[in-house]
C-alpha positions, 0 to 999 in steps of 0.5 A, spaced: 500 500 500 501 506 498 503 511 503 504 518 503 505 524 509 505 532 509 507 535 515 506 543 517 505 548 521 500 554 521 495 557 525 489 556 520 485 551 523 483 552 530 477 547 533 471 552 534 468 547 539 470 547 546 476 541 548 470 537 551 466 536 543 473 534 541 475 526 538 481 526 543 483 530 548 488 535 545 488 532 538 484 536 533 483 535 525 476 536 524 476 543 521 483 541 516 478 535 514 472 540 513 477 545 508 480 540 505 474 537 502 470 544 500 477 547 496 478 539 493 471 539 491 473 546 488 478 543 484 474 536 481 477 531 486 471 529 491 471 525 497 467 522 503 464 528 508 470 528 514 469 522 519 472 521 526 477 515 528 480 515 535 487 519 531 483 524 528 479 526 522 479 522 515 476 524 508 475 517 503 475 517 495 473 512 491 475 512 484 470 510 478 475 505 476 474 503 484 481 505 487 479 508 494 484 512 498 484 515 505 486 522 507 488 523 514 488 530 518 490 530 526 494 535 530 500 533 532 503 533 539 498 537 545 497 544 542 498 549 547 497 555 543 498 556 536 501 555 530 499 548 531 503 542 528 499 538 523 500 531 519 496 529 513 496 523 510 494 520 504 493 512 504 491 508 499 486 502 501 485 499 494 488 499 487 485 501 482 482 496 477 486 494 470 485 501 466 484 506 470 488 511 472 492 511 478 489 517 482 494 516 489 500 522 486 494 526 483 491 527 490 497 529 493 500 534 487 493 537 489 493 537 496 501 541 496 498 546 491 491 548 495 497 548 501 501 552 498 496 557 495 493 558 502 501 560 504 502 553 507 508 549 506 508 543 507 513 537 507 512 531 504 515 524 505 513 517 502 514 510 505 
């Protein structure tokens, strides 16, 4: 399986809701999660609503050709302040069938450039 990780630093994405409405204590993600699918679905790639996991949020992209890939968002480290320290992840759970196009790098080009257009440099590395 494919796996990919961006890593950065911003004060965008403060959680609205009080420490008591969060997934995990100290652990937030959801409102990465919720711009991420609105300025993705801006540039033609959908996903999934943000759906919580004891780590964090997470978005699902199936592809027509049935590849389906996972966008985790989750904070990184207790936040004592901002700017805060973020982890996005792309995983691919299932590869496309024969003949469709490999959707995985695709997702992240997108993911850096709508970072980027936000001022957010993000780093990346690969396993």
């Amino acid at each position: 399986m494919q796996l990919c990780t961006l890593e950065f630093k911003t004060d965008k994405f403060p959680p609205f809701l009080p420490e008591p409405c969060q997934v995990n204590a100290d652990l937030y993600g959801f409102e990465l999660a919720v711009w991420l699918a609105q300025v993705l679905a801006q540039q033609g790639v959908v996903s999934s609503y943000p759906m919580p996991d004891e780590w964090g949020w997470f978005l699902e992209f199936i592809s027509e050709h049935e590849q389906e890939l996972m966008v985790g968002c989750a904070s990184v480290g207790a936040s004592q302040g901002y700017p805060t320290d973020w982890r996005v992840f792309v995983r691919q759970r299932r590869k496309h069938r024969k003949g469709g196009e490999d959707l995985f790098p695709l997702l992240i080009e997108t993911i850096l450039s709508v970072l980027a257009a936000e001022g957010i440099e993000a780093v990346k590395s690969s396993a």
